[in-house]
C-alpha positions as CSV (number, residue, x, y, z in Angstrom):
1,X,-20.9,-8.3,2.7
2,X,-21.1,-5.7,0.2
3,X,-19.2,-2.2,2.5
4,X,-18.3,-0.8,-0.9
5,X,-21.1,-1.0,-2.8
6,X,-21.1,2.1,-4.8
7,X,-17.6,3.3,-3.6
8,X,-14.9,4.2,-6.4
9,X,-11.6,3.2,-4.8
10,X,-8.3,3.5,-6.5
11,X,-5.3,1.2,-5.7
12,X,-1.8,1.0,-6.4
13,X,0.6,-2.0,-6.9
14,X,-2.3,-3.7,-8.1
15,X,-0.4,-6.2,-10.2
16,X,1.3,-8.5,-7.3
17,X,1.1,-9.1,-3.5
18,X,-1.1,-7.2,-1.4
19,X,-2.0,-4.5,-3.9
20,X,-3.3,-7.4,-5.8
21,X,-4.9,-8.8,-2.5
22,X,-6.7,-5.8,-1.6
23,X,-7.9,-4.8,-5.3
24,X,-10.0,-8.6,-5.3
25,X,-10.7,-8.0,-1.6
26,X,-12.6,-5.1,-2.4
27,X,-13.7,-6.2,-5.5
28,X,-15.6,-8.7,-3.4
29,X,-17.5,-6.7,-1.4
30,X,-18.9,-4.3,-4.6
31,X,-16.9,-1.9,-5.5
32,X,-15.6,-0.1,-8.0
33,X,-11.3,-0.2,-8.8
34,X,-9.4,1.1,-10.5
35,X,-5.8,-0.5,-10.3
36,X,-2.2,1.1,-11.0
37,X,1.4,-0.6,-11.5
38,X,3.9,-0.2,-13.6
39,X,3.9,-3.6,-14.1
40,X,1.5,-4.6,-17.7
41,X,1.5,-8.4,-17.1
42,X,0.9,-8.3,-13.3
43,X,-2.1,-5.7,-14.0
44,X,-3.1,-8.7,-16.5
45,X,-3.2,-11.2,-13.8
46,X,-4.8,-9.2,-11.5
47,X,-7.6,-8.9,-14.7
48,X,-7.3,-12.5,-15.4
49,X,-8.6,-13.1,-11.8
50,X,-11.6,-10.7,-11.4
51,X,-12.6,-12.3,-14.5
52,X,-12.7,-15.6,-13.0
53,X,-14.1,-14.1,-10.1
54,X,-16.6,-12.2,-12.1
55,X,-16.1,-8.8,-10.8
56,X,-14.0,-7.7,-14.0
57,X,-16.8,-5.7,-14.9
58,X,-15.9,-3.2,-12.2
59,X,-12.2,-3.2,-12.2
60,X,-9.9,-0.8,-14.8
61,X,-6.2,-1.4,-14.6
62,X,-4.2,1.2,-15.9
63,X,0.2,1.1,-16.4
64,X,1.7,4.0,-13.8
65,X,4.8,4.7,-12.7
66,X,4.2,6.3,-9.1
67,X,8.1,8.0,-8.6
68,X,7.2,10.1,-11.8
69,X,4.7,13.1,-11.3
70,X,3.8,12.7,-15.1
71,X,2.6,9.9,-15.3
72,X,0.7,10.0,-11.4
73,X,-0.8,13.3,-13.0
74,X,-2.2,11.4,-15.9
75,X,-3.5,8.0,-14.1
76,X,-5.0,9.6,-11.3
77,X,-6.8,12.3,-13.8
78,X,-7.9,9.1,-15.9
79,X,-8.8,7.0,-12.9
80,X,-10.7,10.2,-11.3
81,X,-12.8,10.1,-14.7
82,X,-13.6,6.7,-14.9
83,X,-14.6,6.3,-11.6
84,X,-16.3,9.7,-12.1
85,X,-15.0,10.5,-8.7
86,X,-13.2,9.0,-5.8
87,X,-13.9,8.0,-1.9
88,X,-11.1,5.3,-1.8
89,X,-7.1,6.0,-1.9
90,X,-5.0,2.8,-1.3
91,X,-1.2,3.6,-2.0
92,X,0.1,-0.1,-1.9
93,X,2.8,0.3,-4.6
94,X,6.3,-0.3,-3.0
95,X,9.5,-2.0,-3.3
96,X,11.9,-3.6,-0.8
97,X,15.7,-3.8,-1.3
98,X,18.3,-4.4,1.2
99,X,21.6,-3.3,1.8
100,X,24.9,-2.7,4.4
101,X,23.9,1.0,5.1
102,X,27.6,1.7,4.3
103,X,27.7,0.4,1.0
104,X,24.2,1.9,0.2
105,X,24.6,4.5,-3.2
106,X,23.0,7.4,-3.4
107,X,21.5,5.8,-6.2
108,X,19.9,3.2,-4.1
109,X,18.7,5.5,-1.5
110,X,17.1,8.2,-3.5
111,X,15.5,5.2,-5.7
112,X,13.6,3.7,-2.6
113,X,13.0,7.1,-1.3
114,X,11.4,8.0,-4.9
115,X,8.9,4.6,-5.0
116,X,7.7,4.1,-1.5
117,X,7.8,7.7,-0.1
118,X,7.6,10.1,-2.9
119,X,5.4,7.9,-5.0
120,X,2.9,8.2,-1.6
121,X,3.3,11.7,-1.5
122,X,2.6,12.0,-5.8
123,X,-0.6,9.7,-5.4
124,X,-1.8,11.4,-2.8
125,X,-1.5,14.9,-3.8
126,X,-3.5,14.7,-7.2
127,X,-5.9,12.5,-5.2
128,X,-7.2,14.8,-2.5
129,X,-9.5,17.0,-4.8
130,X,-11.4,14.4,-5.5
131,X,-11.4,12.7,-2.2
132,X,-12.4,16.1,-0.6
133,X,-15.2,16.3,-2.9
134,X,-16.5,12.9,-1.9
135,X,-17.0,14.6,1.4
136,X,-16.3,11.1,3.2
137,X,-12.4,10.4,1.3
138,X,-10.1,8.3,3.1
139,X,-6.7,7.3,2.2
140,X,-4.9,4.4,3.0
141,X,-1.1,3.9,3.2
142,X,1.2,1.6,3.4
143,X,4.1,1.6,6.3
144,X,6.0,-1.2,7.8
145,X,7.5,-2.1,11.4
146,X,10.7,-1.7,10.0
147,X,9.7,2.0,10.5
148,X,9.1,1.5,14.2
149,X,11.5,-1.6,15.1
150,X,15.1,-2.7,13.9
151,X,15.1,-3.9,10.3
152,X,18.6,-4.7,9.5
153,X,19.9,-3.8,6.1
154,X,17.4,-1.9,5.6
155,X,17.8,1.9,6.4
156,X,16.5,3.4,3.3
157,X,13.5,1.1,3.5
158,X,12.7,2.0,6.9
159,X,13.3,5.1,6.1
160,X,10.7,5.3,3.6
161,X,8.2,3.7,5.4
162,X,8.7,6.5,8.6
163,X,8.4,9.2,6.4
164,X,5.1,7.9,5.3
165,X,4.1,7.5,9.1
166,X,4.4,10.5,9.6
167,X,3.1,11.9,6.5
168,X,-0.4,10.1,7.5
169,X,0.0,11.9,11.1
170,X,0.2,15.3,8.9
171,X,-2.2,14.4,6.6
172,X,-4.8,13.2,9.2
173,X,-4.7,16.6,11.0
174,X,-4.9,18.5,8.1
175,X,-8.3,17.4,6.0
176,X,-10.1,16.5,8.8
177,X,-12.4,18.7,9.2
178,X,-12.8,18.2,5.8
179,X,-14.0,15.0,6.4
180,X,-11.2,13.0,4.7
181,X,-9.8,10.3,7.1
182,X,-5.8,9.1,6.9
183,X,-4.6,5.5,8.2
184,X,-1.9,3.8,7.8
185,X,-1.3,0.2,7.8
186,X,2.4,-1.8,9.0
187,X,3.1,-5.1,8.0
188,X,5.2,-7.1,9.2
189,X,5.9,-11.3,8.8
190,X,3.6,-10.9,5.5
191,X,4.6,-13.5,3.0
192,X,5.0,-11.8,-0.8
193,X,7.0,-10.8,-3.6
194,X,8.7,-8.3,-1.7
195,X,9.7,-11.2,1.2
196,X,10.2,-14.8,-0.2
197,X,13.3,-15.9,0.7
198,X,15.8,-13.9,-0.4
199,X,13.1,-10.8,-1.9
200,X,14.6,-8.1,0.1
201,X,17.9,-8.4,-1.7
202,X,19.8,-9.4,1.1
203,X,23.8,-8.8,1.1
204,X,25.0,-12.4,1.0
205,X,27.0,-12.4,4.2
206,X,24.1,-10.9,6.1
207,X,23.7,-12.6,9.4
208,X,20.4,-14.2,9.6
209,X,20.5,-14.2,13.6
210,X,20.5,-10.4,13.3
211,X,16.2,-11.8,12.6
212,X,15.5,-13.8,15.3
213,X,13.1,-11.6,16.1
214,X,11.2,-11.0,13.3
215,X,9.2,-14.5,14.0
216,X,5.4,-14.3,14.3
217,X,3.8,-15.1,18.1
218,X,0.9,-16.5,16.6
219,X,-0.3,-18.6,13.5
220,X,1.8,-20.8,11.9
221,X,4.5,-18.7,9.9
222,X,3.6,-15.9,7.9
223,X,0.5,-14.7,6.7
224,X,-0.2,-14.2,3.2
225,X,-1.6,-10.9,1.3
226,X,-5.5,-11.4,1.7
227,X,-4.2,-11.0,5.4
228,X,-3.3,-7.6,5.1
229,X,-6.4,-6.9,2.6
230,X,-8.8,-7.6,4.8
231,X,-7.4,-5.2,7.3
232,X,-7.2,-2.6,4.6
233,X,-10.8,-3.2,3.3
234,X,-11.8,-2.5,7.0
235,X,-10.5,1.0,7.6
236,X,-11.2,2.1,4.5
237,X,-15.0,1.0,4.4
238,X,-17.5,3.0,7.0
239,X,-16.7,0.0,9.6
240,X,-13.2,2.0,10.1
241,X,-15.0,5.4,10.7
242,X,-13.5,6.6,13.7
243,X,-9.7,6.0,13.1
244,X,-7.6,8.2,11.3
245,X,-4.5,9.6,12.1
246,X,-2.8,6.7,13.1
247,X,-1.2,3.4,11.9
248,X,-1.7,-0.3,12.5
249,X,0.6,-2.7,12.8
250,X,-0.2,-6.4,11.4
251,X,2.5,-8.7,12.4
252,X,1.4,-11.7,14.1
253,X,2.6,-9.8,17.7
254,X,5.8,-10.2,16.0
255,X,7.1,-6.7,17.9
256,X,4.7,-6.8,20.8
């Protein structure tokens, strides 16, 4: 299956977990990435495997920080030019902490808000010129269930991950008539960095009943990155051509 033959599709958090996922995923199916983190030796793993995989020869990685405007300005200009244009946006790049929404700083908040929301917003702005010139641009973003369905200790994450819901809505409605199309996918029981055991930072006298809930219907436990990938490489590849404006939740029927 080769969907992105000849598409140039930039991705962030490529250097763990589902960024990681969805940069090979697409890899696979011929096209061109270019992947972002702020992370050098995760963006060398990511490297280490395409080479294995022998797709290396179309994937650049490049080191960005996505909550500062400099450097999105600068990787996305690069990544624009070495793609020598752009039909694929997938803003991956996150990060999960926990807290009692009490005790949560100011500090803490506007630090999530910055990554996950802002970040989004960064990516996505220098982006769209060159997605709009594709003529056929979508962008991909990352929400959550929490932003739908009680996440405890996590108000600033869910927070986040609304605010880019809802951003995607806007976003949508805006371009497309410009023929750029908006999604938005929502984990939810994913196994990665951001989840394993203890990932989200718990507080340690956070009562684990408070996630009985948050137990997959289906399968046999939680599903792994290339879960969420292949969902991803769906909307954004021509078999996704008629949804935008919209998100999709992939939990298992966790919150169904």
């Amino acid at each position: 299956m080769e969907r992105f033959e000849g598409r140039r599709i930039l991705i962030t958090g490529a250097g763990s977990g589902i960024g990681q996922a969805t940069v090979h995923r697409i890899l696979a199916e011929g096209g061109r990435v270019v992947g972002l983190d702020r992370d050098e030796q995760g963006l060398a793993a990511t490297a280490a495997t395409a080479t294995e995989n022998g797709t290396a020869d179309r994937l650049t990685t490049a080191v960005v920080d996505i909550a500062d405007e400099g450097s999105v300005r600068a990787g996305v200009a690069d990544a624009v030019a070495t793609l020598g244009g752009l039909d694929v946006l997938v803003n991956a790049a996150g990060i999960l902490r926990s807290a009692h929404t009490h005790e949560t700083t100011l500090e803490f908040w506007n630090t999530i808000l910055a990554v996950n929301l802002t970040g989004t917003f960064l990516m996505t702005r220098e982006a769209l010129p060159a997605l709009l010139e594709s003529g056929h641009g979508v962008v991909v973003n990352f929400s959550s269930t929490s932003a739908s369905f009680t996440h405890p200790y996590m108000a600033a994450y869910a927070a986040s991950k609304g605010g880019i819901q809802s951003f995607t809505h806007a976003l949508a409605g805006e371009y497309a008539k410009q023929g750029l199309r908006a999604v938005a996918v929502a984990p939810g029981s994913i196994s990665s960095g951001m989840t394993t055991g203890r990932g989200p930072g718990l507080p340690e006298d956070a009562d684990m009943s408070l996630f009985a809930k948050l137990i997959p219907a289906i399968g046999q436990g939680m599903a792994g990155p290339e879960t969420v990938a292949g969902v991803v490489a769906m909307l954004a590849s021509d078999d996704g051509a008629f949804v935008t404006g919209t998100e999709l939740r992939i939990d298992g029927g966790t919150h169904m």
